[in-house]
C-alpha positions as CSV (number, residue, x, y, z in Angstrom):
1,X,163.8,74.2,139.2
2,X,165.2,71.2,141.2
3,X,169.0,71.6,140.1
4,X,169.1,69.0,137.3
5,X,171.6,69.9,134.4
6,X,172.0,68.9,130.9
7,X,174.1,69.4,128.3
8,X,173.6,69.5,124.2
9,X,175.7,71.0,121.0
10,X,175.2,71.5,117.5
11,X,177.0,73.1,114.3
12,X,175.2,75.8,112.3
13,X,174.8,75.2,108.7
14,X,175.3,77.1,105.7
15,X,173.0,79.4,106.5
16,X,174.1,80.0,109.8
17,X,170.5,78.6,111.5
18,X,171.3,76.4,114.2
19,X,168.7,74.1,116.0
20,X,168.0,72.4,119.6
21,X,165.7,70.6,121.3
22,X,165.4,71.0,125.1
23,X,163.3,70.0,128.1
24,X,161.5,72.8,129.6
25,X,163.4,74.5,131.8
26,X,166.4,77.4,131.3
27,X,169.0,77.8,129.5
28,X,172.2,79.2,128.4
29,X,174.5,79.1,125.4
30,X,178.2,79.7,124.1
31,X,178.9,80.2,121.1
32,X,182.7,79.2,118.9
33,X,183.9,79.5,115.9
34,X,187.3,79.3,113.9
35,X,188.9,83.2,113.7
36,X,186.1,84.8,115.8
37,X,185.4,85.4,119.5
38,X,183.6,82.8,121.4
39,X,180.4,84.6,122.8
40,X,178.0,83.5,126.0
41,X,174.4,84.1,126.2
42,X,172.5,85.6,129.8
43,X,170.1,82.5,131.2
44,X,166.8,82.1,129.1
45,X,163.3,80.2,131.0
46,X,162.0,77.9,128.2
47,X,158.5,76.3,128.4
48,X,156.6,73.4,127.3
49,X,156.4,73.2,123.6
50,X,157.7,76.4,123.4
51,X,160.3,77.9,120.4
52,X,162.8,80.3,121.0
53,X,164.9,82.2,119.2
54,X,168.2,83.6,119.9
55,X,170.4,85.0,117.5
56,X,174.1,86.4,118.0
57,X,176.9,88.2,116.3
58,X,180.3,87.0,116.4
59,X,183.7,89.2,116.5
60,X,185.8,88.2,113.8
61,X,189.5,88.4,115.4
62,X,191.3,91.6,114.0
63,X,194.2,92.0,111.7
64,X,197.3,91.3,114.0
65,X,199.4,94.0,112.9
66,X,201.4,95.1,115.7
67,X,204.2,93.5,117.1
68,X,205.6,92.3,120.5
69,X,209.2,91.4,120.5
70,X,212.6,91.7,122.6
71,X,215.2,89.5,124.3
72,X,215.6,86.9,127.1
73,X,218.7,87.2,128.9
74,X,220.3,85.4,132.1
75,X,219.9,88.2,134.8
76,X,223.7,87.0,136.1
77,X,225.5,86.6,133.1
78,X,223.9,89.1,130.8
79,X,224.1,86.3,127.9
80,X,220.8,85.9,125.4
81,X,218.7,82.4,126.3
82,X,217.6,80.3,123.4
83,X,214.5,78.2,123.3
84,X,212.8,80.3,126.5
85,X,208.8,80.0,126.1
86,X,207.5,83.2,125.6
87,X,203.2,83.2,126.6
88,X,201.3,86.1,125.5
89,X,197.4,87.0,126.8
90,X,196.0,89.9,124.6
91,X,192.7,91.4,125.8
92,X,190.9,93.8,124.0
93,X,188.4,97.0,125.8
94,X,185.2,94.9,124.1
95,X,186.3,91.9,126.8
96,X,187.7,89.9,124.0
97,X,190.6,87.4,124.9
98,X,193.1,85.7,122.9
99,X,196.3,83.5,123.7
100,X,199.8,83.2,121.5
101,X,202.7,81.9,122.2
102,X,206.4,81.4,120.9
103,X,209.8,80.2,121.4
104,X,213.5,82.6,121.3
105,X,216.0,82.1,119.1
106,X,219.3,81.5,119.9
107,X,220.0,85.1,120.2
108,X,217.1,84.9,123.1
109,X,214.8,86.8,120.6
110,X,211.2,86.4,120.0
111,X,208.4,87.9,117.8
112,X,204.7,88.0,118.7
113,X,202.1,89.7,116.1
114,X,199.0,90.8,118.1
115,X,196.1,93.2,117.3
116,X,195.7,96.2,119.3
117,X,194.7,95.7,122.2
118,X,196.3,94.9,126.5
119,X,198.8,92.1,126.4
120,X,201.1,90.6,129.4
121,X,203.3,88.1,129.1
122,X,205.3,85.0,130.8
123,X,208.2,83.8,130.6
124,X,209.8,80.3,131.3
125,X,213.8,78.5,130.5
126,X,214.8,75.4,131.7
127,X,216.9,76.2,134.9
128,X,215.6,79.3,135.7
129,X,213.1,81.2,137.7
130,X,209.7,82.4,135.4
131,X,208.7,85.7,135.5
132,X,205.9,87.7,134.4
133,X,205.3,91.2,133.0
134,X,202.8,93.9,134.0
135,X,200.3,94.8,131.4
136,X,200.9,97.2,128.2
137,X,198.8,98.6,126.0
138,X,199.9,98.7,122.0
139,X,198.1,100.3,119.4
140,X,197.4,99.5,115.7
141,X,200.2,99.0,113.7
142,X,203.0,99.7,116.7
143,X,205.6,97.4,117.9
144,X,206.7,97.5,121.3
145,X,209.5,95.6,122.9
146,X,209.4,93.7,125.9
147,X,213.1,92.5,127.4
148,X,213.0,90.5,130.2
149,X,216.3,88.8,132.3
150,X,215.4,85.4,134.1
151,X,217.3,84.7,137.0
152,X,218.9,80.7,137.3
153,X,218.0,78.6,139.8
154,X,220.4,79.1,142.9
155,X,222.6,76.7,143.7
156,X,220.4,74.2,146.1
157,X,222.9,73.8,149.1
158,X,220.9,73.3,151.5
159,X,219.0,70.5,152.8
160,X,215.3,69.4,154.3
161,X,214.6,65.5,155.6
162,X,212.7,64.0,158.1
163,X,210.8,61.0,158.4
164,X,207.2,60.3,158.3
165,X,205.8,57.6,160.8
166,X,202.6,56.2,161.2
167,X,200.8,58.3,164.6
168,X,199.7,55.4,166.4
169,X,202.3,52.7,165.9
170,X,205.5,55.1,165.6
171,X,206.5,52.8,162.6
172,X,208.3,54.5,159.7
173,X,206.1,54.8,156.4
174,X,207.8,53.8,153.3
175,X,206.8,55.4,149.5
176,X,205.0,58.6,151.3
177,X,205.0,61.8,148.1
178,X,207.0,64.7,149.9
179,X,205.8,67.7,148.1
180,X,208.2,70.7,148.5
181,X,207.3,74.6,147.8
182,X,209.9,77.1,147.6
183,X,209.8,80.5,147.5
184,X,212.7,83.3,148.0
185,X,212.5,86.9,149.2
186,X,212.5,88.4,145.6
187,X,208.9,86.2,145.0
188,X,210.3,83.6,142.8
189,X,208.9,79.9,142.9
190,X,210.2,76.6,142.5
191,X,208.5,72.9,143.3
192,X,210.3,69.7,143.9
193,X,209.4,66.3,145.4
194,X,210.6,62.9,146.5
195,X,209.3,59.7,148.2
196,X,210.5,58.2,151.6
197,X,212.4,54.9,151.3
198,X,212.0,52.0,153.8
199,X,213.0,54.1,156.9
200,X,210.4,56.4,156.3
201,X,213.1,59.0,155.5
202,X,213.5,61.7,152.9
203,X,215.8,63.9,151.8
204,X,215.2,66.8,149.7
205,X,218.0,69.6,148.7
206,X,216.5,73.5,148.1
207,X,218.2,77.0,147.8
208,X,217.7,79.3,150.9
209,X,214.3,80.4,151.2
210,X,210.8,79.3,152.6
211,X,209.8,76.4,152.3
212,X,206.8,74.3,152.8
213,X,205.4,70.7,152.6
214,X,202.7,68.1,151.7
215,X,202.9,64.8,153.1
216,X,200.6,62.2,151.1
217,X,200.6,58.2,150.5
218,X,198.0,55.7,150.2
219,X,195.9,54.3,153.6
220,X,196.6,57.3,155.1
221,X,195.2,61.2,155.7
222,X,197.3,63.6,154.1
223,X,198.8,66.2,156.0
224,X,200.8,70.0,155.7
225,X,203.5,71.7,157.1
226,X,203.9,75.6,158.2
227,X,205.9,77.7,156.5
228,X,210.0,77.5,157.2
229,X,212.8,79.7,156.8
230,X,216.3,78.0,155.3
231,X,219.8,79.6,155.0
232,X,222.2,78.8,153.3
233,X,223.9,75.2,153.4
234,X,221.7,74.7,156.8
235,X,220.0,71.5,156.9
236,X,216.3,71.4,158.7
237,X,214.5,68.4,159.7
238,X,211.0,68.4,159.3
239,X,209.5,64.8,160.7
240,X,205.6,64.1,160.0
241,X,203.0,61.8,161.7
242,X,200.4,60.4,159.7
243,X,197.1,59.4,160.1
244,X,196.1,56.1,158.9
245,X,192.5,55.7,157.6
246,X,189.7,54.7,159.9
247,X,188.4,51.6,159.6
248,X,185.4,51.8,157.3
249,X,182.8,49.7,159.1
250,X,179.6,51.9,158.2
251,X,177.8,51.9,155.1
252,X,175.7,54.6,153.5
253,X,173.5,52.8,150.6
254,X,170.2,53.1,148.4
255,X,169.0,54.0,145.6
256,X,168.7,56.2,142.9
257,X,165.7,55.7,140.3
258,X,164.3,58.4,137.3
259,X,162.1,61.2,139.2
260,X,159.3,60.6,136.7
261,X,158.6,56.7,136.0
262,X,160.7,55.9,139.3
263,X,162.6,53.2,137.4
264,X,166.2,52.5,138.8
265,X,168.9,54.1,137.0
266,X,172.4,51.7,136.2
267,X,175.3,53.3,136.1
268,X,174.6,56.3,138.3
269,X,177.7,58.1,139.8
270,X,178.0,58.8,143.3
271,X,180.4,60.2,144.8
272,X,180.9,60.6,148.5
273,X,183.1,63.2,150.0
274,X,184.0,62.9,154.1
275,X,185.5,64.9,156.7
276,X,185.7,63.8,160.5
277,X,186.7,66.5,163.4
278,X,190.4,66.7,163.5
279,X,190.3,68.2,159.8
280,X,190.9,65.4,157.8
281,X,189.2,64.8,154.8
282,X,188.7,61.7,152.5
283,X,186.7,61.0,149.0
284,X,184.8,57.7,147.8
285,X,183.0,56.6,145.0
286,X,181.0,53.7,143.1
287,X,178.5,53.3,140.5
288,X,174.5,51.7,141.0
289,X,174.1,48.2,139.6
């Protein structure tokens, strides 16, 4: 009743009996096995000296015999895409989950067995735009077919740069990670990045869309941009100030000892998070001697 946690496992043996010993206190369990559903338990209060029992029944995973397969094509070209990763989630109306994945041929076909059940899948290709499906229900022993055309990454002809100083000196900041997030009007993503050179300049070349940045280098705060708007072959500049750290010139310090024999504990994590008024954040830690 004072927030402390712990954490314990054990294997069952032959017989399927399992045993732990706890603290007083409450408790929870989960429960795995190979070619069954993982299970959790609700919270349990156990006392002093006290033995409980709790048993549970796992789901053995059922026969996958239905079948999820189609093709992968380039949305442009109309031509089949070999080696696209095809990821499959398969629920089932008890709240089971399950996970399965697989590659196309080079005919951009794939084949997923799955039990009955709710599936949707994702779909990713080197130079091209994932997508997702909705979700579809298949029954024993059906096969459905899921086709899906990825569109390529458009040509990136247009341009973002800027340069990121330091706020109070006005001096360029060299090595600073640009982090760019792209996004069209159809709701595909991409993600690229780069790092300022001497003159505290980048330069970072993206397909018409929106666009937005994070600014972030050691010594200083990081920072974010808005959201922008890019056409095609227009070049934006998007310059950043950054805030160097405050000098650290107050301590926080003491001790942490065991709540029972009020012994010091070595070793102890602590881990300090801070946040002054203009929003900007920073994180610390050590260890107790």
């Amino acid at each position: 009743n004072q927030g402390h946690r712990d954490g314990n496992d054990t294997y069952t043996n032959s017989s399927g009996y399992y045993k732990i010993n706890v603290a007083p206190g409450t408790i929870d369990l989960d429960f795995s096995a190979n070619g069954y559903y993982s299970e959790s338990t609700d919270y349990y209060t156990i006392g002093e000296n006290e033995t409980i029992y709790v048993n549970i029944s796992l789901y053995p995973h059922p026969l996958e015999n239905s079948t999820v397969c189609g093709y992968v094509t380039n949305e442009i070209t109309d031509q089949p895409i070999e080696n696209a990763y095809v990821d499959l989630y398969w629920k089932d109306n008890q709240g089971h989950h399950d996970w399965n994945d697989t590659y196309t041929n080079s005919s951009g076909y794939y084949k997923i067995n799955v039990a009955a059940g709710t599936i949707d899948l994702d779909f990713y290709a080197n130079g091209y735009y994932s997508e997702s499906t909705d979700y579809y229900t298949i029954g024993e022993n059906e096969t459905i077919y899921v086709n899906i055309s990825l569109l390529p990454h458009l040509p990136e002809n247009s341009t973002v740069c800027g340069y990121v100083t330091n706020v109070i000196t006005d001096q360029p900041i060299d090595n600073v990670n640009v982090y760019l997030h792209w996004e069209d009007n159809q709701g595909h993503h991409d993600w690229n990045d780069t790092y300022t050179n001497s003159s505290g300049y980048y330069k970072i070349n993206v397909a018409a869309g929106t666009i937005d940045l994070d600014f972030s280098t050691n010594g200083y705060y990081y920072e974010s941009t808005d959201y922008y708007t890019i056409g095609e072959n227009e070049t934006i500049y998007v310059n950043i100030s950054l805030y160097p750290h405050l000098p650290e010139n107050s301590t926080v310090c003491g001790y942490v000892t065991n709540v029972i024999t009020d012994k010091p504990i070595e070793n102890a994590n602590v881990d300090l998070y801070w946040k002054d008024n203009q929003g900007h954040h920073d994180w610390n830690d050590t260890y107790t001697n």
